[in-house]
C-alpha positions, 0 to 999 in steps of 0.5 A: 910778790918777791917777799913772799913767804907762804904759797899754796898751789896745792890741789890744782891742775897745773903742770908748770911752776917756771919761775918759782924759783924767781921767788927766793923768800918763799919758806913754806910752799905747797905743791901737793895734789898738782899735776906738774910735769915741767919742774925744770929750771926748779930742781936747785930750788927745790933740792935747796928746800927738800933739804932744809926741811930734812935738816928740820931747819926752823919755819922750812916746809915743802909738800910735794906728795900726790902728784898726779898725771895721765899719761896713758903710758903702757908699764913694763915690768922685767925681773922684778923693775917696773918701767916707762916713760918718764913725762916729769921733766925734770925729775932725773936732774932732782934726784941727781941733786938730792943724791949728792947733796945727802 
């Protein structure tokens, strides 16, 4: 299984992928119409990805589009910002690494 190149988790409702990262030869991974919120312990590995894609690095592809929850959370718009409670955990900490590898 660690040879893996190819994965497909798309269009299922799971919400933790921990230990994704432990397969290293994955170049095309799909996570698309998931329901992940756990994506802690990933975000190296899917900066990594997100970037060799962006850089159009031969036989590199991620989908991460659609992600889905419900979280039954009120929003709050203030001077033109929406906010709420974030339930992706995670997800700050991937930002903060694509921020500063672009």
């Amino acid at each position: 299984m660690k040879e893996l190149e190819f994965l497909d988790l798309s269009a299922n409702r799971i919400t933790n992928v921990k230990g994704l990262e432990n397969l290293t030869h994955i170049k095309d991974l799909d996570l698309s119409e998931t329901i992940l919120l756990i994506i802690e312990g990933l975000v190296s590995t899917l900066a990594e990805r997100y970037i060799k894609v962006a850089n159009e690095e031969p036989g590199w592809s991620l989908n991460f589009s659609g992600q889905t929850t419900d979280f039954n959370e009120k929003v709050f718009v203030s001077n033109g910002k929406a906010e709420f409670d974030n339930p992706f955990l995670g997800i700050d900490e991937l930002d903060a690494s694509l921020s500063k590898n672009s």
